[in-house]
C-alpha positions, 0 to 999 in steps of 0.5 A: 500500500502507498502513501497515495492510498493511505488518503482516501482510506482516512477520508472514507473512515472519518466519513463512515465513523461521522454517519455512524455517529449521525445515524445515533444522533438522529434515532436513538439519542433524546436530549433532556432539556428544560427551562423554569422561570420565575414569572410572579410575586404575589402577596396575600393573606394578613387579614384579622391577625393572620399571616402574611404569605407569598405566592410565587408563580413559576412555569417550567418549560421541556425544551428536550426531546423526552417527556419529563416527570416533576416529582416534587416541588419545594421550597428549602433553606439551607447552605448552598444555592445548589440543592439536596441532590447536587450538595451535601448541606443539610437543608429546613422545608419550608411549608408550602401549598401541595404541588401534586406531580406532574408530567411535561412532554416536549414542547409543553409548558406547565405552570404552578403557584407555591404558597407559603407564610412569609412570617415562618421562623426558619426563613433567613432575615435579609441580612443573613448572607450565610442561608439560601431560600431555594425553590427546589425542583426535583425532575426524572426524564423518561430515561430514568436520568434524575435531575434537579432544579433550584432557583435562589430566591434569598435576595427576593426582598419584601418589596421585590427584585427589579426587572433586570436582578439576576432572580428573572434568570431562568434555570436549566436542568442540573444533573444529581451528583450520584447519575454521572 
């Protein structure tokens, strides 16, 4: 064999290696992708002595290619912005109207409200910088992955953020430590 040959040989296997790679892509592999955003603050309650609670509507968005499970949806406290599943921190639930699961399919978007007292005692004060207020999602893909979700609301404030603070940042996937 000559080097004049040694070419086309490289040429036709990087070409028959890309289609291999091409076929995969385009039959088997399912990207899991999803959005959620922070859409609105509301505030009720405080009437007669009652507690003042805040209603924070959000909406989660499936970008990917495979329908999405949203087992739970919580509000947590704790030491890392990150989650229970992606950080080792311990972490308090905060009490929260019951968001039932749900089940996304690609190109759908759902939308939930979570309701909690504004006045519970294991809610850090604005000037504690050590303590996170997470919204915490956690999400299985039809493929078994586990995935979490969690939107820092800690500088959220009593009045609320203004349109350009990093809150209205929208949160992708993040995958648990224990899938890699």
């Amino acid at each position: 064999m000559d080097s004049k040959d040694l070419i086309p040989i490289l040429l036709s296997s990087a070409a028959l290696v890309f289609s291999i790679l091409t076929w995969y892509f385009a039959y088997f592999h399912r990207r899991t992708k999803a959005i959620l955003c922070y859409v609105s603050r509301e505030f009720g309650g405080g009437v007669n002595d009652a507690s003042m609670t805040r209603e924070l509507t959000y909406s989660f968005s499936n970008t990917g290619e495979q329908s999405l499970y949203v087992k739970g949806v919580s509000v947590l406290v704790g030491d890392s912005p990150l989650g229970p599943l992606r950080h080792s921190s311990s972490y308090d639930v905060i009490k929260v109207n019951k968001v039932h699961p749900f089940i996304v399919s690609p190109g759908q978007i759902e939308t939930f409200t979570l309701i909690h007292d504004n006045n519970d005692e294991r809610l850090p004060e604005n000037e504690d910088n050590e303590k996170f207020t997470i919204v915490h999602l956690e999400v299985i893909s039809a493929n078994g992955v586990r995935y979490e979700m969690s939107h820092d609301i800690s500088k959220l404030g009593p009045i609320g953020p203004e349109a350009k603070n990093r809150i209205w940042k929208s949160i992708s996937l993040g995958k648990c430590r224990y899938n890699s």
